[in-house]
BALO-972626 format. One line per field, with one value per residue (C-alpha): x, y, z. Coordinates in steps of 0.02 Angstrom, whole numbers, padded with zeros to 5 digits, always signed. Layout:
x (X_...) $
y (Y_...) $
z (Z_...) $
% end
This chain:
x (+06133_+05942_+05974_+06133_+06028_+05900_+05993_+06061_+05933_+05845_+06012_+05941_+05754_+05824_+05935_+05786_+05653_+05795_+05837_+05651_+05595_+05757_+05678_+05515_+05575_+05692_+05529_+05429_+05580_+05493_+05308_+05396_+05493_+05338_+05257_+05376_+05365_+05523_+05540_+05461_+05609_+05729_+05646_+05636_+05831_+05850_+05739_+05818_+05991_+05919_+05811_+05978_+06000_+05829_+05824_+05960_+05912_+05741_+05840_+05955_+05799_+05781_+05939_+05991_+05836_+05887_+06081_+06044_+06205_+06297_+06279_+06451_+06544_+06670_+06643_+06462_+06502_+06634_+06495_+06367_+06454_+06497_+06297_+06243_+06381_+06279_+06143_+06187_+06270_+06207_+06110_+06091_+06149_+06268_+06406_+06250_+06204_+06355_+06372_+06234_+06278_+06430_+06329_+06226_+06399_+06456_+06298_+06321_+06505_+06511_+06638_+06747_+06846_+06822_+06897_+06886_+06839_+06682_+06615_+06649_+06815_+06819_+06696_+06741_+06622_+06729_+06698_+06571_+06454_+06471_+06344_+06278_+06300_+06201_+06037_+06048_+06056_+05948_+06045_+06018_+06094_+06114_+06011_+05947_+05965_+06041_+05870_+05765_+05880_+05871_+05683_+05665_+05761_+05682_+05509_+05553_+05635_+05481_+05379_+05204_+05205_+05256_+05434_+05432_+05467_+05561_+05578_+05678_+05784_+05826_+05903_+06010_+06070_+06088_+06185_+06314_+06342_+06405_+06495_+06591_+06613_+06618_+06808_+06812_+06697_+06615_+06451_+06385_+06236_+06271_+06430_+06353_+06269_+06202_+06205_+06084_+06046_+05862_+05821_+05825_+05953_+05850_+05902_+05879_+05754_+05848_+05847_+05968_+05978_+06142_+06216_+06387_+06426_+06500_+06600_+06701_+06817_+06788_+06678_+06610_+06515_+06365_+06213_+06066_+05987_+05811_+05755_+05560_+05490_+05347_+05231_+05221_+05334_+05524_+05656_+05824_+05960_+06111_+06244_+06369_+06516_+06666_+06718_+06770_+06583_+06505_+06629_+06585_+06384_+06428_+06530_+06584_+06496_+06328_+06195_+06143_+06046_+05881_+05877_+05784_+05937_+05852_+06026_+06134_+06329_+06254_+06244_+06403_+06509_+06432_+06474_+06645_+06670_+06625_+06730_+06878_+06968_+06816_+06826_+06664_+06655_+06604_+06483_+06385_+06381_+06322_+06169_+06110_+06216_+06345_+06355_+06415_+06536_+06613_+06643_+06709_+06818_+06881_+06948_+07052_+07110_+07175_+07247_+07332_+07424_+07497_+07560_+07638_+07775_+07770_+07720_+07554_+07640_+07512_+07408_+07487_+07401_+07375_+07309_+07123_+07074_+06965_+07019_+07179_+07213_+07340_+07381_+07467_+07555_+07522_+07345_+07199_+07121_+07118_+07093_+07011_+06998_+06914_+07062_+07028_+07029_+06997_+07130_+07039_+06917_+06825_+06695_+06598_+06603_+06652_+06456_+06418_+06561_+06504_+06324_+06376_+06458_+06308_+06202_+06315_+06294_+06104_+06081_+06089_+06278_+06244_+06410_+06503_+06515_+06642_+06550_+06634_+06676_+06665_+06752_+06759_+06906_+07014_+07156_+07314_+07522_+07602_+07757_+07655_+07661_+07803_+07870_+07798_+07627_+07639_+07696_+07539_+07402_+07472_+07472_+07300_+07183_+07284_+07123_+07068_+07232_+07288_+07451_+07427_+07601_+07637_+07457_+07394_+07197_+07102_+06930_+06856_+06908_+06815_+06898_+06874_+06923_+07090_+07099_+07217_+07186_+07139_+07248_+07388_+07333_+07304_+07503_+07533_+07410_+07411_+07300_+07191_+07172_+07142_+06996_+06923_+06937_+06890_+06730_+06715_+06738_+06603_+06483_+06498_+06469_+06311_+06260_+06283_+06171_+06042_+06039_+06015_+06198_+06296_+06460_+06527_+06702_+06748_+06915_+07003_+07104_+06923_+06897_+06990_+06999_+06972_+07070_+06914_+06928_+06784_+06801_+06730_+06700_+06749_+06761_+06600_+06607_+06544_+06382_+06229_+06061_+06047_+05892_+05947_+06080_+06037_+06119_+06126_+06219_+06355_+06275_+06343_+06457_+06367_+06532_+06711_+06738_+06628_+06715_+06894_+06806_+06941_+06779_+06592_+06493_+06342_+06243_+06283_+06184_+06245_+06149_+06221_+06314_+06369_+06412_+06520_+06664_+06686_+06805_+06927_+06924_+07036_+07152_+07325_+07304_+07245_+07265_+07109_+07026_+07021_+06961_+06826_+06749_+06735_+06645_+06541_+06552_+06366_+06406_+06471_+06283_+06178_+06008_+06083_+06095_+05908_+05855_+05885_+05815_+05661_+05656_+05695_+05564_+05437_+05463_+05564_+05688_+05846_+05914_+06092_+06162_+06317_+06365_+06390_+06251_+06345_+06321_+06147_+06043_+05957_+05775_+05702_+05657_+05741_+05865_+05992_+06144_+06237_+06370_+06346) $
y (+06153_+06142_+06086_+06004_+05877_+05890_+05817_+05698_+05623_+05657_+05497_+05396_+05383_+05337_+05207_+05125_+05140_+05049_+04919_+04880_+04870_+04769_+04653_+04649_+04589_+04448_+04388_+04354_+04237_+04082_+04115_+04103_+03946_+03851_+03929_+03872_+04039_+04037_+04176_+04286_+04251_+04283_+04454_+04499_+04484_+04585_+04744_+04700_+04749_+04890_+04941_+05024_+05165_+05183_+05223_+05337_+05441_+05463_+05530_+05677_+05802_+05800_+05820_+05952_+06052_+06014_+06076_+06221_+06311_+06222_+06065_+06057_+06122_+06002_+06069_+06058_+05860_+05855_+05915_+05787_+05631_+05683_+05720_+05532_+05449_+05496_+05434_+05271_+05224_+05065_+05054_+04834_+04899_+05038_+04982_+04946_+05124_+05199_+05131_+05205_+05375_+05346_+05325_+05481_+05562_+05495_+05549_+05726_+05744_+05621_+05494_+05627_+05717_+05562_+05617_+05482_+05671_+05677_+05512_+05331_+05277_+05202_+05159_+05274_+05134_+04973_+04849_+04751_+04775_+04704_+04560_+04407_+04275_+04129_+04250_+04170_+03993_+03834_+03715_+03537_+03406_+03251_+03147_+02998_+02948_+03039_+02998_+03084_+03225_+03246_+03221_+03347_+03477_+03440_+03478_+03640_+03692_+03626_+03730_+03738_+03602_+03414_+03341_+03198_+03063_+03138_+02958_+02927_+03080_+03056_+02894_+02955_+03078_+03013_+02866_+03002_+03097_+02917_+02853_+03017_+03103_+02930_+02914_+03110_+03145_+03027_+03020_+02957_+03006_+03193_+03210_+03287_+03473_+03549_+03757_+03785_+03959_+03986_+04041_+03948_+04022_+04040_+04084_+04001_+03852_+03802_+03835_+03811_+03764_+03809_+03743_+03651_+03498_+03513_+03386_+03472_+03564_+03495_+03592_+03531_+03649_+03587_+03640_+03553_+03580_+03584_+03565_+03575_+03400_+03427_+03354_+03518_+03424_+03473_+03354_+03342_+03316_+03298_+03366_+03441_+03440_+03540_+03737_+03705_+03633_+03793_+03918_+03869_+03868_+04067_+04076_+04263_+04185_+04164_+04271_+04339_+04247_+04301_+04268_+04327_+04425_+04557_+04611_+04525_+04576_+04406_+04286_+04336_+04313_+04167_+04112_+04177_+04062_+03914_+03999_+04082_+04118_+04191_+04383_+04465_+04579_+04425_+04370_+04530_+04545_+04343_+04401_+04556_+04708_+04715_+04897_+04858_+04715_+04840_+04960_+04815_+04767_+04945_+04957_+04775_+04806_+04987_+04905_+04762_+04903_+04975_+04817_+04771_+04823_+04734_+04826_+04802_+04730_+04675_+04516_+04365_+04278_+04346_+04547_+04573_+04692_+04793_+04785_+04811_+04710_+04738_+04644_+04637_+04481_+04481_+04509_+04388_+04508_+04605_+04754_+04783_+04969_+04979_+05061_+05198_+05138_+04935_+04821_+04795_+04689_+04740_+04879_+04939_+05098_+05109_+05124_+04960_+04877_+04957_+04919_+04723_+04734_+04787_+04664_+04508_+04614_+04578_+04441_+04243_+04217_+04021_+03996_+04021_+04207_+04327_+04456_+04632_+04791_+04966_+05083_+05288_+05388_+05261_+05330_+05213_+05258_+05315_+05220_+05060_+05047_+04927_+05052_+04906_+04937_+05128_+05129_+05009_+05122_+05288_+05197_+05086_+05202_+05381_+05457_+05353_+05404_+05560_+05587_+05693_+05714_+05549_+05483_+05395_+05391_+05299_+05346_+05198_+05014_+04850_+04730_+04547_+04387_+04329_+04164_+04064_+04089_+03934_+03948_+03949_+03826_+03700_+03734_+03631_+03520_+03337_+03218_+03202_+03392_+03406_+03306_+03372_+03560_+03540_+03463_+03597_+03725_+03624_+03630_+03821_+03848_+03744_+03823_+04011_+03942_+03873_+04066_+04140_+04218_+04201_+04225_+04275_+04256_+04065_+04085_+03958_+04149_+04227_+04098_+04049_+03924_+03941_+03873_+03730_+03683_+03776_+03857_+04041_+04161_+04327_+04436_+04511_+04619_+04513_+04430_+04438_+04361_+04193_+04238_+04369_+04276_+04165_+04006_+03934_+03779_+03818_+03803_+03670_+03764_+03734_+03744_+03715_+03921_+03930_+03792_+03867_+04066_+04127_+04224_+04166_+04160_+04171_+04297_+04325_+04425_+04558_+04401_+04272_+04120_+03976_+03845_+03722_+03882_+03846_+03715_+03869_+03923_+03761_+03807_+03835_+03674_+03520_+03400_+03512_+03489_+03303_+03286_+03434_+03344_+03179_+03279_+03425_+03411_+03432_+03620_+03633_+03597_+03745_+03627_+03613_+03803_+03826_+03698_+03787_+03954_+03863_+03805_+03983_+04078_+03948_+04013_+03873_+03930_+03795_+03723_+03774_+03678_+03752_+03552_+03403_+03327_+03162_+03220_+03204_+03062_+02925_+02953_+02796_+02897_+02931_+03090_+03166_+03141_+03279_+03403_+03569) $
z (+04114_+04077_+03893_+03923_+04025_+03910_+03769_+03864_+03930_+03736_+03689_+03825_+03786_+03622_+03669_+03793_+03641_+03499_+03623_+03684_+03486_+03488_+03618_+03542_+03373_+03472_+03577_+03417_+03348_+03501_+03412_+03240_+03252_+03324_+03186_+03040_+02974_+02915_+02781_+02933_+03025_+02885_+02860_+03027_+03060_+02921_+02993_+03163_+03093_+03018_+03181_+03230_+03092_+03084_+03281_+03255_+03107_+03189_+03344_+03252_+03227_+03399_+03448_+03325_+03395_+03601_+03559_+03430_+03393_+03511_+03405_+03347_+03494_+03591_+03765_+03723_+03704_+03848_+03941_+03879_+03896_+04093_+04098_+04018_+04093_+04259_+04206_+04145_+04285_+04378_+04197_+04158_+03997_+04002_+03893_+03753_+03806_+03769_+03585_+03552_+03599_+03508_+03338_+03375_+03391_+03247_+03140_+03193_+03174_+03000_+03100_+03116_+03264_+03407_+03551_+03714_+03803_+03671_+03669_+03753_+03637_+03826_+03962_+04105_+04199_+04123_+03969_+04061_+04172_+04360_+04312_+04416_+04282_+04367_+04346_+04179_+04181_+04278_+04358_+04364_+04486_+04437_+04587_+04485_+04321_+04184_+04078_+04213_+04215_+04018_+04031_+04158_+04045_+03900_+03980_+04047_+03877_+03761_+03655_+03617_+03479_+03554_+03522_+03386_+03511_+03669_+03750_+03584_+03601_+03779_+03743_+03593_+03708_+03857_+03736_+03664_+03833_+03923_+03758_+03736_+03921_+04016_+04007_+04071_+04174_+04342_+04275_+04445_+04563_+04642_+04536_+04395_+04352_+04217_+04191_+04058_+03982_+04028_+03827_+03673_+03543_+03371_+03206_+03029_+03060_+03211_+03420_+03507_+03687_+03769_+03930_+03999_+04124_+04273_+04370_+04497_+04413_+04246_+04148_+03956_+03855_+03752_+03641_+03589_+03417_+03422_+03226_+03174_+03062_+02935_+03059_+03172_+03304_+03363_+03385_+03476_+03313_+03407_+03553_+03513_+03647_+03681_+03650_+03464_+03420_+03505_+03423_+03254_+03329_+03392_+03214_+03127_+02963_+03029_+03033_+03227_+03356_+03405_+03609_+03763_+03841_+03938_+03983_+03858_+03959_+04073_+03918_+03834_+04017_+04015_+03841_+03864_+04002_+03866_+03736_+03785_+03612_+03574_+03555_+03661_+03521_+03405_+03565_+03573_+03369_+03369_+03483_+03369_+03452_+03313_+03352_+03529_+03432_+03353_+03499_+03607_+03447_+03455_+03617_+03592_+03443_+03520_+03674_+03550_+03460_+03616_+03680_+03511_+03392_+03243_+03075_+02971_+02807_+02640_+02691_+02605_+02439_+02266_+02260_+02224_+02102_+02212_+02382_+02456_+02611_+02760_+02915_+03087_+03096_+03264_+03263_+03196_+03092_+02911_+02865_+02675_+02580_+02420_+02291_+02193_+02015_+01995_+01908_+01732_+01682_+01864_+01790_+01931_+02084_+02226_+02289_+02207_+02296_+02470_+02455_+02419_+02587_+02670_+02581_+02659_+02835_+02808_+02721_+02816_+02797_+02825_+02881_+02732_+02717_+02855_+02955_+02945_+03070_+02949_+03003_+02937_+02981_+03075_+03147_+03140_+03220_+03058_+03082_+03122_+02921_+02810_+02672_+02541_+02625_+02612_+02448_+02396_+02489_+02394_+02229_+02255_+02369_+02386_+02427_+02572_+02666_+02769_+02857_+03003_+03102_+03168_+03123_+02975_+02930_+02833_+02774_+02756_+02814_+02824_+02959_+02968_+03035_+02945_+02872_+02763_+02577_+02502_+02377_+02485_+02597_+02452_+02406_+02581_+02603_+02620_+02514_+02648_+02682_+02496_+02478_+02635_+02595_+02405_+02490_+02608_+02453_+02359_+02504_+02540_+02360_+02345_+02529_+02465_+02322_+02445_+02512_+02358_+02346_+02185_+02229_+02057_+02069_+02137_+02094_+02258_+02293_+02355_+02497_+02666_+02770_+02975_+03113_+03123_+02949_+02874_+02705_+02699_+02540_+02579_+02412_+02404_+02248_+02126_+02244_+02167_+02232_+02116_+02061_+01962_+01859_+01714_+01673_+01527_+01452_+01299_+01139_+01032_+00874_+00734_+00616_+00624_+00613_+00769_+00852_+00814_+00844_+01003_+01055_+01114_+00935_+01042_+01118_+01282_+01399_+01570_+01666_+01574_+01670_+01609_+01733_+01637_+01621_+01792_+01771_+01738_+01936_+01954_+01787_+01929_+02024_+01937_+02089_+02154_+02019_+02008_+02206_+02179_+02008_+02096_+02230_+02167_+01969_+01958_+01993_+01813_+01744_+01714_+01757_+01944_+01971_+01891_+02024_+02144_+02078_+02075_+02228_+02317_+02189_+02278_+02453_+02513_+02653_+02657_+02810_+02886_+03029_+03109_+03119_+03018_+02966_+02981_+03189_+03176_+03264_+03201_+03201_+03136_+02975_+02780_+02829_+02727_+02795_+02681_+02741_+02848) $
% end
């Protein structure tokens, strides 16, 4: 029982020394935004995902040692999880705790064999822990005016450089909130609270402060975007009201948060309460524990499958040439495996296509790219599966599939959020919805650009459009960092042989891009066309891409607002008013 304990407790130390590094990394995030150190902040989120691994890799020594031959035994796990489960109990963080167990599980038995008797498939202490939400937030009553309110909140959520003009920003606010919640809300004396999360939300070259209003039972979520000037001063940009605004501000395409959560279960109840079509999974993965996401996502999507009947059929829209992808009609999610052999004139591995997924998992997302689950050895009902879909996985990805009795497995899986293709959603559209998803296509585009992410392949099939509007790329296995390519403008033919030539008479290099060929993503649907060239033609000139290579080899780090610009207030000053 010695070692048993042992090696439990040998999980545990590692869980507490990830998640204080995990801390640690968050904490610096205040420092850096008053800092503008803005490539810092990028690089840090990066070695924050990656904390995790590394925390578990530098675990399995130790463990291996601890367990010895009884490494790979079952009881010896059925044995260990009773033993931690113990332990973590009345833990702030057990659920967090029990992820990571899971991975160190995983590591040892290569995602194989997981049994709910082995390891936490399910909490035997529940999904969340028994938390006192209002820990989290400050409340402020409305006894005066609502600019004394604002003032007061603004002074308790400052920063160590001064706000631009706060007397300015109070007014635009306090402006907005009686324009637009006036004919909800009684915005009189003693009526009104606010609940505000006591830390500021940071990522990209934003905070975030995060709160809602209260009047009785009325209850209207906000956030306030704190932005940094060139002056070394913050200002207030905008509010934005209402769940929808803060869903797309908590958004599956956006990198993670960096916040002061020392026990995060209280933020995401609390955000849950703002958001409820908001999956927790996507709450806990929006704060940095992606690992948890995915564990939380687990355990949904297994209890969706029990309480459902309907059959995963192929996902609707035109078949990639790398990825197969399945669906529940029912359920709001895909599921992607990478096929076996790729539909010619894709030329690249299997590795290559996985290691572009894990570059989007790192890399800032900016709103325009989906987050993924991966998943190893997924077990699935066998007769869950349409005949058509069967018949595709055999032919496209036979070895990523095993039929076990009445259970079907699949090796590897990606899962993401499902969207409409824009393809297919351009088939329907109205005039209107044309002109503003073309511009929405144009601006994720130029945004990926801003982030140093060359999509490759902008055929309209490789993006989808959200339930808010929002167009998202999400085929990854062309993406290369824009650096790397090299555009060039089409030489002009020198002769009418070169002119007439069916092939390039040029040399063309592996880098080689040439933006004005671009025109051919739009070859199927010419009203697209026409609305996207009035709107975003200057994508088809090889001196706009090599702009912005410039501008990212210098250091600069581009601005992403989860909002449109259009939102923002007026400062006084010249501002770009351009889409988010």
């Amino acid at each position: 029982m010695e070692r048993r304990e042992r090696f439990a407790r040998t999980i545990l130390n590692g869980f507490e020394s990830y998640f204080a590094e995990f801390q640690n990394m968050t904490l610096a995030a205040r420092s850096r935004f008053e800092n503008a150190q803005w490539q810092e902040m990028q690089q840090a989120s990066i070695e924050r995902i990656d904390l995790y691994k590394v925390k578990t890799n530098q675990l399995l020594p130790y463990v291996e040692l601890i367990a010895g031959d009884e490494l790979h035994s079952f009881e010896f796990w059925r044995a260990i999880r009773g033993i931690y489960s113990e332990l973590i109990r009345g833990h702030d963080n057990f659920e967090i705790a029990e992820t990571f167990y899971n991975s160190v599980y995983c590591s040892v038995f290569k995602h194989r064999k997981i049994r709910n008797e082995h390891a936490f498939v399910f909490s035997p202490l529940g999904d969340m822990p028994p938390v006192d939400v209002s820990k989290v937030y400050k409340v402020y009553q409305l006894t005066g005016s609502l600019t004394e309110l604002f003032d007061e909140l603004l002074s308790d959520y400052a920063f160590n450089i001064p706000y631009e003009d706060k007397s300015r920003d109070i007014t635009s606010i306090v402006n907005l909130l009686e324009s637009y919640l006036a004919p909800r809300f009684d915005l009189g004396t003693g009526s009104v609270e606010l609940r505000v999360l006591e830390h500021h939300f940071f990522r990209n070259k934003g905070a975030y402060i995060v709160g809602s209003i209260h009047n009785g039972k009325d209850v209207m979520p906000f956030v306030l975007p704190v932005l940094h000037n060139d002056d070394n001063a913050v200002y207030i940009d905008t509010v934005l009201f209402g769940a929808d605004k803060l869903s797309v501000v908590f958004s599956f395409t956006r990198s993670y948060f960096m916040v002061d959560a020392s026990i995060p279960s209280q933020y995401v109840l609390f955000l849950q309460q703002l958001m409820p079509a908001k999956p927790i999974s996507e709450l806990y993965s929006s704060m940095g524990y992606n690992k948890h996401g995915k564990t939380y996502y687990h355990r949904c999507a297994y209890r969706h499958m029990e309480e459902t009947s309907d059959q995963f059929i192929i996902a609707p829209g035109i078949k990639g040439m790398v990825m197969s992808v399945f669906t529940l009609p029912s359920y709001d999610f895909v599921f992607k495996i990478i096929k076996d052999k790729f539909t010619p004139p894709k030329d690249m591995t299997r590795k290559q296509v996985e290691e572009k997924y894990s570059l989007v998992k790192r890399w800032d997302r900016v709103g325009r790219m989906a987050d993924t689950q991966e998943f190893k050895n997924l077990a699935f009902a066998r007769n869950r599966f349409s005949d058509e879909l069967m018949e595709e996985l055999h032919a496209v990805a036979p070895s990523l599939i095993e039929e076990h009795g009445k259970a079907l497995v699949i090796r590897h899986v990606y899962v993401e959020r499902r969207m409409t293709p824009l393809n297919l959603y351009l088939q329907d559209a109205t005039d209107d919805q044309v002109v503003a998803v073309m511009d929405e296509y144009g601006n994720a585009i130029k945004q990926l650009a801003a982030a140093n992410i060359f999509p490759g392949d902008m055929l309209l099939k490789n993006f989808g459009v959200t339930r808010h509007g929002r167009v998202v790329f999400y085929d990854y296995d062309e993406i290369v960092p824009l650096v790397d390519c090299n555009f060039r403008k089409i030489p002009e033919p020198r002769t009418i042989e070169e002119e007439m030539a069916s092939q390039p008479w040029y040399t063309v290099g592996p880098n080689d891009i040439f933006p004005e060929e671009f025109r051919l993503f739009f070859s199927g649907n010419q009203r697209a066309r026409k609305v996207f060239d009035a709107m975003h033609s200057d994508i088809y000139r090889a001196e706009f891409w090599q702009g912005l290579q410039e501008q990212i080899r210098s250091g600069y780090v581009e601005s992403f607002y989860p909002y449109r610009r259009k939102l923002s207030f007026d400062r006084g000053i010249n501002q770009q008013k351009d889409s988010a």
